[in-house]
N, C-alpha and C positions, 0 to 999 in steps of 0.2 A: 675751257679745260676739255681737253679729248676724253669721249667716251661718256662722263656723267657732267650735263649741262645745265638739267630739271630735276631736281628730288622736291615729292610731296613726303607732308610727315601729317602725316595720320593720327590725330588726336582725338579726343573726348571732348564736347562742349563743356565737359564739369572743370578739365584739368585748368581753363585760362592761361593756355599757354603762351602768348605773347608777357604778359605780366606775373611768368614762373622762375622760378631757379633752377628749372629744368636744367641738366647740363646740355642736352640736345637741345634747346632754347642757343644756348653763348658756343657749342656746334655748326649750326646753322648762322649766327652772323659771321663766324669763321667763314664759311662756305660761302656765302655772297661776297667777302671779301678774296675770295678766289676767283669769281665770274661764274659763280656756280648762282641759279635761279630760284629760288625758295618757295616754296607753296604750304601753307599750312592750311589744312582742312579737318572739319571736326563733323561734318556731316556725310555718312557714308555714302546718301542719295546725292551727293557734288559734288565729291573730290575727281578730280581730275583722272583721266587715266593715259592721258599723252606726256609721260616725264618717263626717263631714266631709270630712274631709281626709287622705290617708297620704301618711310619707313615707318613700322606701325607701332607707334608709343600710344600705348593703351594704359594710364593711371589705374588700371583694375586690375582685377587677382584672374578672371576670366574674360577673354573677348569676346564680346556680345556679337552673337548668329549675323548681322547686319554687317559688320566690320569683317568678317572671316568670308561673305560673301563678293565683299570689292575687295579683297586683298589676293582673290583665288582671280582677278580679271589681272593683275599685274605680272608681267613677265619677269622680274625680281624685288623682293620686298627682303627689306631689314629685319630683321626677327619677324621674318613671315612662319615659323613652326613656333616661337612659343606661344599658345595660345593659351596656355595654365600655367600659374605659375604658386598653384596653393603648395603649401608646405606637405600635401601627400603627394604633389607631384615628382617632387625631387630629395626629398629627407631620406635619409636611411636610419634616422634615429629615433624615426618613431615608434612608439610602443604600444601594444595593444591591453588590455584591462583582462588580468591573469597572466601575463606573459612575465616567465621570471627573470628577473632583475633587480638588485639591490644597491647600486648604485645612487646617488641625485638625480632628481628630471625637475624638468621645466615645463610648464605651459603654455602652450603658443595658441594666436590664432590659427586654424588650416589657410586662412585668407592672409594674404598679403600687407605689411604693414599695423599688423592687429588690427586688421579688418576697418579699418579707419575711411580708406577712399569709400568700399560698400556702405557702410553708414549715414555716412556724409552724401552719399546718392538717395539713398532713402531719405533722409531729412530733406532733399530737396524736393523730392516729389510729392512731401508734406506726411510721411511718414511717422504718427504719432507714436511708436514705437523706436523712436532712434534716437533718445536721449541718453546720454551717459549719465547724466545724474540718474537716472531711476537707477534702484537696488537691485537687483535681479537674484534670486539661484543662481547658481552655479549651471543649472540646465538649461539657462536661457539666456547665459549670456553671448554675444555676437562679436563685443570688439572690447581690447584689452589696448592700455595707453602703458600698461606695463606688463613681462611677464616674471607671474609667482614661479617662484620654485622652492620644491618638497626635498624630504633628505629621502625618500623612498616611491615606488611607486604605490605600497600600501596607502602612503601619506596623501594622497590624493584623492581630494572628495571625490565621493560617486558622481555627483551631478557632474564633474569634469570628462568621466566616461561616456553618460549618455549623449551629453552634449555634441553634435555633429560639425557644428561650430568652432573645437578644442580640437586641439590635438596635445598627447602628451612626449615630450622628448626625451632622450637620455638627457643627462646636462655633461656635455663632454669640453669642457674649457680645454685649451692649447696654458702650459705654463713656460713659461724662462727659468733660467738659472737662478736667478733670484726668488722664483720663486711667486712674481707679479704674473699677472695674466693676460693674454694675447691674442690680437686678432690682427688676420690677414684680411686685407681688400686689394682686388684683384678688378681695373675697371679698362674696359677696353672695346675698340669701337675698329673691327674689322680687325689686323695684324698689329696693331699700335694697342699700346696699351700700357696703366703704369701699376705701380704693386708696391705697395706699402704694410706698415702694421703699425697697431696701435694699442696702447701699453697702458695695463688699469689695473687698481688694487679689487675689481672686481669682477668675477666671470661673467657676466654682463653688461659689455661694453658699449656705453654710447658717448658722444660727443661730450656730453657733460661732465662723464666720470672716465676721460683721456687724460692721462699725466704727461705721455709724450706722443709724436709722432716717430716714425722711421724710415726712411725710405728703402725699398730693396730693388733689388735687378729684375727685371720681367724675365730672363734667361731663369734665373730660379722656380719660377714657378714649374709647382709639382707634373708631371705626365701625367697623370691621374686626375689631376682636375683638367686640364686640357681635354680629356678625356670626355667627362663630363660636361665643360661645356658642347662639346662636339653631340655629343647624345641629346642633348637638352634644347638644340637646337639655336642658340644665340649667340649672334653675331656682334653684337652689342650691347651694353649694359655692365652690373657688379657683380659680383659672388664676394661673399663674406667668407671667411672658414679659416681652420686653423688645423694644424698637425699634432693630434695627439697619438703618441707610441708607434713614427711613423707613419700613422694613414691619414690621409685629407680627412675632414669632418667640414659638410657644407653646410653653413648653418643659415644661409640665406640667399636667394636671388633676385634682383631687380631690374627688369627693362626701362623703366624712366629714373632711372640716380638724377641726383640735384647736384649742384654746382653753388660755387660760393655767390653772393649777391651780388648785383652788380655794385661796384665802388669799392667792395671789402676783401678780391682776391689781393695775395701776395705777386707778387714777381713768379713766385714759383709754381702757382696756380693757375697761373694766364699761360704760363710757356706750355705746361702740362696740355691745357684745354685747347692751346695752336696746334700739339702736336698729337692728342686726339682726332681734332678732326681732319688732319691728315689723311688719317686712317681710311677715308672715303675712298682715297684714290685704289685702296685695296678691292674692293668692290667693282672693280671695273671690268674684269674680264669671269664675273661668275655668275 
């Protein structure tokens, strides 16, 4: 293939990327099946620096000093600017303690994932502190498998304040006509990209608590978030969000999205995931 013949992708020794659901995992065997060369590297002191193209999927909420140092050797890298991606890097809806509002908020990790991949790095380096069963305060807690929400920000223990670990949100649901609750995902990998939404009797939507899927036009997607991705630096990856009273509301971003398992995509998940990785060839003259 003219132009990109070698991409390294730049992981984490924690992520086990060969054996992930990574969607850049089922990307990347796309891409060998075009005569493109594959390199996956997880140790920053060995990755290669004779390829085309890198791209740096880093499973953490910040790229560790080491990663940020071979990725400034690479004449173009894939999300080579996002290097944070905590919830004060890109939220607008968060709230400071006194700041008035009376509306619903939400608790989030500031860490990516409720703080899940950080933990799980801790635990590995044998971190007697990284159990989720221990009980904790509210001022020490680090990673959330769910998030609470309050009908005020009065409602919101103190300990959620001090904690540097918490952030507090507006809680701004997107609704329909009916009345059900709404979330857009927006996943895309260079100029390719697809754009759906997903339909739940709860403002807080996850795969569990989806009633339907829907698919929409990527034409559709808002200016404004194009916008933002453009500011936020990524080239590839998700943003979650929804339009309430007219404005985008970004309620999440991730540079490693997952992908269905091998064996369990649909017809219409495999077409999807061929013509993501497409999207490389967009990469080729920037």
């Amino acid at each position: 293939m003219p132009g990109i013949q070698r991409v390294a992708i730049i992981t984490h020794a924690n992520d086990n990327f060969h054996n992930s659901t990574y969607l850049l995992r089922r990307l990347s065997l796309c891409w060998e099946g075009m005569g493109i060369e594959v390199q996956v590297h997880s140790d920053p002191g060995q990755a290669p620096l004779d390829v085309d193209l890198a791209f740096l999927h880093l499973d953490l909420t910040r790229v560790p000093e080491p990663y940020r140092t071979l990725i400034s050797q690479y004449p173009r890298v894939i999300n080579g600017r996002v290097l944070d991606i905590s919830k004060s890097a890109f939220s607008r809806q968060i709230l400071r303690r006194g700041e008035a509002y009376s509306g619903p908020v939400l608790v989030k990790t500031d860490n990516n994932f409720g703080g899940m991949p950080e933990l799980q790095e801790r635990y590995r380096e044998g971190s007697a502190g990284s159990d989720l069963s221990i009980q904790r305060p509210w001022s020490r807690v680090e990673a959330l498998t769910e998030y609470p929400t309050f009908d005020s920000a009065a409602a919101v223990p103190s300990g959620v304040w001090r904690n540097p670990h918490l952030v507090v949100e507006k809680l701004l649901p997107e609704r329909d006509e009916d009345g059900l609750f709404v979330l857009r995902v927006w996943i895309f990998c260079g100029d390719h990209g697809i754009y759906y939404k997903c339909i739940s009797e709860e403002p807080i939507i996850k795969s569990h608590n989806t009633i339907r899927r829907e698919g929409l036009e990527v034409s559709e997607i808002p200016p404004g978030l194009r916008q933002m991705r453009e500011q936020l630096g990524f080239d590839y990856g998700k943003f979650d969000f929804g339009i309430v009273d007219g404005e985008v509301v970004l309620y999440d971003v991730n540079r490693t999205p997952g992908a269905p398992g091998d064996g369990k995509s649909s017809p219409e998940a495999e077409a999807n995931i061929r013509f993501l990785a497409e999207g490389i060839t967009t990469f080729t003259d920037r």
